[in-house]
N, C-alpha and C positions, 0 to 999 in steps of 0.2 A: 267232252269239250276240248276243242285245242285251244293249247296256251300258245300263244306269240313267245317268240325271244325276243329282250330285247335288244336292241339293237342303235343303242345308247351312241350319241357324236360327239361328247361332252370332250375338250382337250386334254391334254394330258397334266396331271395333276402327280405333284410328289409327296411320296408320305416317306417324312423324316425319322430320325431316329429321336424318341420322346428326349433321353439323355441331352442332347446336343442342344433341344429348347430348353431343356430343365434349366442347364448350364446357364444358358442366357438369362432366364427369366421361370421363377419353379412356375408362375403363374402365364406361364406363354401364349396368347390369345390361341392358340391351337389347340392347350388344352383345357383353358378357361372358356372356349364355347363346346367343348367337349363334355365340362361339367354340368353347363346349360340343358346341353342337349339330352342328355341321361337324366336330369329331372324333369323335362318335360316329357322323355318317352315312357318313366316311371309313372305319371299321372295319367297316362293312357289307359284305356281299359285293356282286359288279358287279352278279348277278341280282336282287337284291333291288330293286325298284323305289325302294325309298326310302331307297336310299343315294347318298353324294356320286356317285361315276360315273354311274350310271344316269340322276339327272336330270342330269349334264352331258352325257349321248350323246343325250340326245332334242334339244339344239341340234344335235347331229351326232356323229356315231364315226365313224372311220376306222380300219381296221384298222393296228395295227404305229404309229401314233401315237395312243397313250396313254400320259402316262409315270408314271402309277400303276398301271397293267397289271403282273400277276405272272406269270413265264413257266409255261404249261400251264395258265393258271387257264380255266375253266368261264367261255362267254359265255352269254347271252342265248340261245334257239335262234332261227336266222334268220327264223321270223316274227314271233315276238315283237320283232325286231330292225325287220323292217318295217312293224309297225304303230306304235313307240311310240319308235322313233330317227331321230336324222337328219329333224325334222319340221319344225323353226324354219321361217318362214312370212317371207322378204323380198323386195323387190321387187313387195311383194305388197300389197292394200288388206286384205288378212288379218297384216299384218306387228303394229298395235296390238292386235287381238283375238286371236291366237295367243299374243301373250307377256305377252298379261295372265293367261288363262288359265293360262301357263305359270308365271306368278310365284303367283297364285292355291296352286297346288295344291303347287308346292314349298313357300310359307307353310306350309300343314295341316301339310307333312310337318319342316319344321322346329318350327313350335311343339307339336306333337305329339312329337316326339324331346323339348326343352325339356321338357314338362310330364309326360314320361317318368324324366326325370333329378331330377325335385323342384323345377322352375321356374314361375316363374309361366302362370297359366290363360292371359292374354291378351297374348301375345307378337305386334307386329306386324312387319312388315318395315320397316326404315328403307329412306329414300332419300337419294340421294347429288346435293344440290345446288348444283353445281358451276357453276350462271350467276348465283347469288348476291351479286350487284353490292354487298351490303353487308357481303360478309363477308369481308376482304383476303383468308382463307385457302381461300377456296372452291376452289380451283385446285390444293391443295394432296391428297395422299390422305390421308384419316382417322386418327390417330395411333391407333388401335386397329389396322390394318390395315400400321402401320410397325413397330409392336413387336414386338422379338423373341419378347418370352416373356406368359405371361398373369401376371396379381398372384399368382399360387401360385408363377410360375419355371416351370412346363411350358411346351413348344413351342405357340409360337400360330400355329393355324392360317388364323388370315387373314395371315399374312404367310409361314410355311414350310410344305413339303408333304416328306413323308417318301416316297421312293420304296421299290420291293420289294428289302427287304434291304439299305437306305440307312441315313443318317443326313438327321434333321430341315435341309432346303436352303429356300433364298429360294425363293419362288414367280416364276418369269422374268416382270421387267417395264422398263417404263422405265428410264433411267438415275435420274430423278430418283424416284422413285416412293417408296424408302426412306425420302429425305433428308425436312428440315423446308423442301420447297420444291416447285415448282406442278409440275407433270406437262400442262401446258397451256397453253393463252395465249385470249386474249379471242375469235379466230377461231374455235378448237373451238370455244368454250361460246355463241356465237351463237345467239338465239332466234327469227330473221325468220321461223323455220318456221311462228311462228304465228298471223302479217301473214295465211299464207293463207286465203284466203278460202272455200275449197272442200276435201273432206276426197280427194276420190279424184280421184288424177294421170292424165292421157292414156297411154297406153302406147307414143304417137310422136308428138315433134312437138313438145310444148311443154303447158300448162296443168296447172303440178306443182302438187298438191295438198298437205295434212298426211300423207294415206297413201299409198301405190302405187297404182298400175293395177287396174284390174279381171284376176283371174287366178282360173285351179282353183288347185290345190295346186301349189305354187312354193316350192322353197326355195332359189333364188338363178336368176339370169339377169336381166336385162331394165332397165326404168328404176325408179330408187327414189323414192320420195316425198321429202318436201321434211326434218320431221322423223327420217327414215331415213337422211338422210344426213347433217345436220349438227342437232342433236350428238351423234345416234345413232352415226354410224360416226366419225366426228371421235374424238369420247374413247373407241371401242374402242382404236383405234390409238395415242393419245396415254398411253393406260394401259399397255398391251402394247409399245409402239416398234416399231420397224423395224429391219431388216436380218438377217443370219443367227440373229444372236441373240435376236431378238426373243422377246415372251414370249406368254403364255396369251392374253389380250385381245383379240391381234390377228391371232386365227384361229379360225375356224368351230369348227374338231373340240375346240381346249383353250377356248376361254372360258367357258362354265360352270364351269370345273374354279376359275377363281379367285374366292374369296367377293366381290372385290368385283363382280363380273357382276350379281350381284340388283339391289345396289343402284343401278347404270350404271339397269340397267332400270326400277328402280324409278319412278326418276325421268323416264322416258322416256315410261312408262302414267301418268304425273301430268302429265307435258305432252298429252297428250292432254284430262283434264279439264280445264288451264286454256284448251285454244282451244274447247273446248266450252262453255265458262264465258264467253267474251270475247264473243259475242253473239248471239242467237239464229239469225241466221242461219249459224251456226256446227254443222251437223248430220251425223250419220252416215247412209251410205249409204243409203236405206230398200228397194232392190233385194232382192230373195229370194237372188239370189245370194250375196250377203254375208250378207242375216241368219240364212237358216236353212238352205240347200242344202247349204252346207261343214262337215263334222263335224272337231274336234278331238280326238283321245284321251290318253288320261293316266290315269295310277294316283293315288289318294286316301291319307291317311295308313294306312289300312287296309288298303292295297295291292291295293285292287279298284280294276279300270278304270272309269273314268267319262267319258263324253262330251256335248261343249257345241258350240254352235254361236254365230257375231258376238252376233246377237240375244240371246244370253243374257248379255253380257258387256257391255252398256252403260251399265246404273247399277249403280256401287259399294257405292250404300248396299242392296241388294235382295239378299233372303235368300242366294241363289250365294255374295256376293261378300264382303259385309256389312264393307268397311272405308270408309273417309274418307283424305282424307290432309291432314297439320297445314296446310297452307300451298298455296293453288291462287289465290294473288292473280297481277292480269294485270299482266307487267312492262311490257306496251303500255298501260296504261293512260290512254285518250284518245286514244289512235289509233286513228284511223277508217281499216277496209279498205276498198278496193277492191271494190263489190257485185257478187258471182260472175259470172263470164261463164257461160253456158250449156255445160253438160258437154260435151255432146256437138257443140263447134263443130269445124270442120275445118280443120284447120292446113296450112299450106302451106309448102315446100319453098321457098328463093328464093336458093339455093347450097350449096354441099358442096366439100370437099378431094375429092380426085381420088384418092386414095393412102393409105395408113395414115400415122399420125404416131409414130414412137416417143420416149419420153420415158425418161430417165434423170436422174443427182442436178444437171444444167447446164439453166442456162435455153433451153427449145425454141419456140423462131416457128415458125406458120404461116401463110398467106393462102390466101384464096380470094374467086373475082369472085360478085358479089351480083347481082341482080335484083327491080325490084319485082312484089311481089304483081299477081295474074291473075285470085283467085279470090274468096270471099267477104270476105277480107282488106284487097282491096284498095277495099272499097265502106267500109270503117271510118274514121273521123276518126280513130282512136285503136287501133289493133289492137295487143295484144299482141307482143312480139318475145321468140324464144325461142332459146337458143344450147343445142345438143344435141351430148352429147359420146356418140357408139356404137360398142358391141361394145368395151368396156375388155376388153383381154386380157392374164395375165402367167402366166409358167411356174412360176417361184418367187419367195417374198415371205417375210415380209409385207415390203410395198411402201409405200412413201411416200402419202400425202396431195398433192394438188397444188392452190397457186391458179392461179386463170385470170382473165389479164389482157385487155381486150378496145383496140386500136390505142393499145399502149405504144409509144411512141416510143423506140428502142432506146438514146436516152441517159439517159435517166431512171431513177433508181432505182425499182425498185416500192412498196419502202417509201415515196416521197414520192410515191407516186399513187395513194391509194385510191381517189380516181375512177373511177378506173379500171379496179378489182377486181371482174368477174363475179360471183364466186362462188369455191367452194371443191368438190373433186371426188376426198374422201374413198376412199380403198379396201380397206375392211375388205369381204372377203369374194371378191376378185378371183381370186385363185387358184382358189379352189372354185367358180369362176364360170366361170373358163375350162378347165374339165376337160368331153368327155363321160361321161358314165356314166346309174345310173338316175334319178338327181337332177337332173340337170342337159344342157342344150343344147350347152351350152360356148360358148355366145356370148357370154360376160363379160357387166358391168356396163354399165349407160346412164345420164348424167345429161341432165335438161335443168336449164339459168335462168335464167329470167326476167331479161331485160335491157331493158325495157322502158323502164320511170321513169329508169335508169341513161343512156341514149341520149336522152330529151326533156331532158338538164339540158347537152347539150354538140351541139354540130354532128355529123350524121353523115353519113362519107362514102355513098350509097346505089349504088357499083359498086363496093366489094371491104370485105374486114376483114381486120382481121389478129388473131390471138390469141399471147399469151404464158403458156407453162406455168412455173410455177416450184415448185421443192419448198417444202411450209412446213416452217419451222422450227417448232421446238418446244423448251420448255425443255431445258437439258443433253443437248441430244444434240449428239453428233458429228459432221457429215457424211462426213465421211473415213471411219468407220467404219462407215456404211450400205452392205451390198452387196448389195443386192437386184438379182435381175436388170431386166432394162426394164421399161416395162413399156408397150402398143400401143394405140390408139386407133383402133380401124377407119376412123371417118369421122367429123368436126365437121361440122356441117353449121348454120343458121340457117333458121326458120321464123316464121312469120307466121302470127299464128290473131286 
């Protein structure tokens, strides 16, 4: 069957930054028919394409974890399960264009619920901007999304989910996530993702991009792009927490399930248009692979399927998409990148650990002996250095976030050497990464980063490294009460491109 695209004339419509309503008003008719609207697409059945489950199963379903699943209830029939679930697109240079799409058409389907209930015509989706350096509470979750109840006194469903044949419960998240305090700290909400200078990452090696690697259909395995991983996976986890308890956020199969998912995203497809904003050489792939070979599907407020492909999903203002968003100013602004190296340079190898590393909630060293470059690398004044962390593997989670420190000297505290801080090596999605099945490899998660500039500002030894993993912290949590299993690192290794 062909799917139509559709081809939507609706005006342009702006989705604001939640904060800025909050400010106004916690209960801002924005997101008081937002709460509306989440209860009526919760009373939907699962089949129904445009109810609350359904679009949370197209990030992923898992059978027997569902916990608004009713015993004996009627699914999906399993092909319609395999065209239109389980499809989220990471690890992948389809990871922006897939979940724009995705927020795209859940919009329809919520301001269409809204405008079904007696709401206003031009309902847009807020975002949630949480690196907002002028706003103390950016850190904080949205006091519409901590309240119990709505201004009438009924259960609010951005904060409780009613199970089958329950009573109205907390939606599982962070410790702090309730309270009048941050669920984060200034490491999550880091934006250097957008320093970079090229949009699509190497697939080994090193030259991490805004997006992932070049891939077919991928919905976890391999290495992530640079905004996929911080503060894309950083605040899944920091929303969600860690350990047995952990909640929605910080797992493949439930985080759509919790209303703040859109707006995480929201704001994740608006960082995309401000590194596209920050300078012209600031471009999306222009490959056929990416713009029009890879189809997307998805059901319309009308519950007929429709299919897109990258290329149709690059200006917002054009009929498809037809939104704006309040606020794409550049927080770099006046910072000049680094003019892109050529995509397709060849990175080279110049040491690796011998062994897996396993990591758990204690600080973990490794070393290994270096060599210099052999290969086009090493004709560079300047050649890129890249620290690649692969095949991230864990049994069960969700699992910790970890920084990575690059030759801490073992009396130092870390907190007094950001010097010394590589990066940060997020793990939303590791679990479902290191599983086989038909989604997946099971060859976990890959970072590389760029330690380049980090190494020209101090002497480097050039015959060994040593690395230091640490859990981060995060506000109000426990560590004592994280018990995630380990969680393994195939191989560190450092390259040269």
């Amino acid at each position: 069957m062909e799917i139509p695209v559709n081809d939507s004339k609706n005006g342009i419509r702006t989705r604001q930054d939640v904060w800025k309503l909050s400010q106004a008003d916690p209960w801002h008719p924005v997101l008081l028919w937002y709460a509306r609207a989440v209860t009526a697409m919760q009373g939907r059945a699962v089949t129904d394409p445009t109810s609350w489950r359904y679009q949370a199963a197209i990030h992923e379903h898992t059978a027997g974890n569902d916990p608004m699943a009713a015993a004996g209830e009627t699914l999906p029939s399993k092909s319609e399960q395999n065209s239109f679930w389980t499809q989220c697109q990471h690890n992948s240079w389809f990871f922006f264009p897939f979940h724009r799409a995705y927020l795209l058409y859940f919009e329809r389907i919520v301001a269409d619920t809204i405008r079904q209930l007696g709401g206003p015509s031009d309902w847009a989706l807020p975002y949630w901007n949480y690196s907002d350096q002028s706003n103390e509470k950016a850190l904080y979750l949205p006091p519409a999304f901590r309240a119990a109840a709505l201004p009438d006194g009924s259960p609010n469903p951005l904060r409780l989910y009613t199970p089958p044949g329950g009573v109205p419960t907390d939606i599982p998240r962070s410790p702090n996530a309730n309270l009048d305090a941050p669920v984060a700290n200034a490491t999550d909400v880091d934006l250097s993702c957008l320093l970079k200078p090229r949009f699509t990452s190497s697939s080994v090696g090193g030259q991490v991009g805004l997006g992932g690697p070049g891939t077919w259909f991928n919905h976890s395995n391999g290495h992530l792009g640079a905004c996929e991983s911080r503060p894309h996976g950083t605040m899944h986890v920091a929303v969600g927490g860690t350990g047995p308890n952990a909640g929605w956020m910080s797992n493949f199969t439930t985080a759509g399930l919790d209303p703040i998912f859109w707006l995480h995203h929201c704001n994740i497809d608006r960082l995309w248009e401000v590194w596209l904003r920050r300078s012209p050489a600031n471009t999306n792939p222009a490959a056929s692979a990416w713009r029009s070979v890879f189809t997307m599907y998805f059901h319309d407020f009308d519950r007929k399927p429709v299919a897109v492909t990258s290329g149709q999903l690059t200006d917002t203002a054009a009929p498809l998409l037809g939104y704006r968003y309040e606020d794409v100013s550049d927080p770099y602004e006046g910072v000049v990148t680094v003019t892109a190296a050529p995509e397709e340079s060849i990175p080279e190898m110049v040491g690796a650990t011998s062994a897996p590393v396993t990591l758990s909630t204690i600080r973990v060293t490794v070393k290994f002996d270096i060599h210099a470059p052999t290969g086009p690398a090493a004709k560079s004044e300047a050649p890129e250095v890249h620290l690649n962390l692969e095949n991230i593997t864990a049994v069960e989670g969700p699992t910790e976030s970890y920084l990575v420190f690059v030759n801490l000297p073992s009396t130092d505290a870390p907190e007094n050497r950001p010097d010394l801080e590589a990066g940060i090596m997020p793990l939303f999605g590791v679990v479902e990464a290191s599983r086989g099945d038909r989604q997946h490899t099971g060859d976990g998660l890959s970072y590389s980063i760029e330690i380049t500039s980090m190494l020209r500002t101090r002497e480097w030894r050039a015959d060994s490294v040593e690395l230091t993993f640490l859990p981060h912290e995060r506000p109000g949590v426990d560590r004592a009460t994280v018990g995630a299993k380990p969680v393994t690192v195939g191989r560190v290794s450092l390259y040269y491109a």
